[in-house]
Structures are given as structure tokens and as C-alpha cells.
C-alpha positions in Angstrom: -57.9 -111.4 -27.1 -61.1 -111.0 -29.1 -62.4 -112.0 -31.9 -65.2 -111.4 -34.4 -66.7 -114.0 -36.2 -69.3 -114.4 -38.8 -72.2 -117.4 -38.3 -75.0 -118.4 -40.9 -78.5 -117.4 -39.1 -79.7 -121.1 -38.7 -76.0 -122.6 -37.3 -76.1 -119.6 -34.8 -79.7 -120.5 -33.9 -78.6 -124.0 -33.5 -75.9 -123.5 -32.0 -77.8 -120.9 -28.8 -80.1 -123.6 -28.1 -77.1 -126.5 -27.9 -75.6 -123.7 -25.7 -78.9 -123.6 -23.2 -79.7 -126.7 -23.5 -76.0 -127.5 -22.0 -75.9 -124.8 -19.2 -72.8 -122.8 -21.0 -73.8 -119.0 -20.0 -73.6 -118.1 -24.0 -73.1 -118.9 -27.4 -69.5 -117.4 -26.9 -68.5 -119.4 -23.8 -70.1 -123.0 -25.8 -68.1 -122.0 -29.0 -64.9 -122.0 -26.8 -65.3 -125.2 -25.3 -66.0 -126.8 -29.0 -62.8 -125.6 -29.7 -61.1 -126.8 -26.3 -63.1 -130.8 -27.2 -61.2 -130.4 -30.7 -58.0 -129.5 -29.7 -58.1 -132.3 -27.0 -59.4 -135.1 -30.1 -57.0 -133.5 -32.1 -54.0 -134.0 -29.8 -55.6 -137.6 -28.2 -53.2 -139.9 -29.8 -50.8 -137.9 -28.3 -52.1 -137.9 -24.4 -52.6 -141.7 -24.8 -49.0 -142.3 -26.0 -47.9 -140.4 -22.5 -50.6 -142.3 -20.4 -48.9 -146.0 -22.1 -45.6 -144.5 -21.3 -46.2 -143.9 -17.7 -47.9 -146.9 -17.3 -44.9 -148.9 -18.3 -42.6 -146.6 -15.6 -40.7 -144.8 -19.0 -39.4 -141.4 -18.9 -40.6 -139.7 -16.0 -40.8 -140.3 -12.7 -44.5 -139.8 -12.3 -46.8 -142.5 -12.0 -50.5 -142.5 -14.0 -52.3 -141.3 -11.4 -50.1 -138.5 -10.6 -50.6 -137.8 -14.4 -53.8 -137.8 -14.3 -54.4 -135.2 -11.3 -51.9 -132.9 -13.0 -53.6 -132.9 -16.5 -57.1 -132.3 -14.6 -55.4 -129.3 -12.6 -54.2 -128.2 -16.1 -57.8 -128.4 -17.7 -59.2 -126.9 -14.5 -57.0 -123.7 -14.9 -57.6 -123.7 -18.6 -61.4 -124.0 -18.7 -61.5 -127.1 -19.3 -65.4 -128.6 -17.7 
């Protein structure tokens, strides 16, 4: 899917020298990420609810480190740096 999207000149400026000054390949690919970072913020209470869970052995039977590889696979196959 693609979108279009409308920046003021000076954020867009900013925003391509954030994007070379972190390595991303372009403005598009840093934009992404930013929304990847707030949708895992967003959703943090959330992942450390789980992580207390499965630290105290309740509802699954995966253990925390288990957990933790699967959620790095998942961020690996998402994009996820």
C-alpha cells in the first residue's frame, strides 16, 4: 500500500537529516520506523503485562526467554531495527 503525504518544508528538512544522520536509506523508510517506535510505546503497557505474566509461569506454557526470541523474530519479519 502507498500513501501520499503532505510535510511542512522545514519538518521535511528536519526530518531528511534525522534520516541520514541515523543511516535509514530515506525520509520514507525513517518515517516508517517512527511509526513502528509509536505503535510499540503505544501498546508497551500491554507487552509488559505479558512479560509479568510469563514470568510468574501464567497462561502459557512459554517461558520469558522463549518470549523474548519470538517477539524479536516477530520485529525482525516486521521491520522492526
Amino acid at each position: 500500500m502507498q500513501i501520499s503525504l503532505a510535510i511542512p518544508e522545514p519538518m521535511l528538512k528536519a526530518a531528511q537529516r534525522k534520516a541520514r544522520a541515523e543511516g535509514y536509506r530515506s525520509v520514507q523508510e525513517y518515517i516508517l520506523q517512527a511509526l513502528r517506535d509509536k505503535w510499540f510505546i503505544d501498546n508497551l503497557p500491554r507487552y509488559e503485562r505479558i512479560a509479568k505474566e510469563l514470568e510468574e509461569g501464567k497462561g502459557t506454557k512459554m517461558t520469558l526467554a522463549e518470549f523474548n526470541r519470538w517477539s524479536q523474530s516477530l520485529r525482525k519479519k516486521h521491520g522492526k531495527r
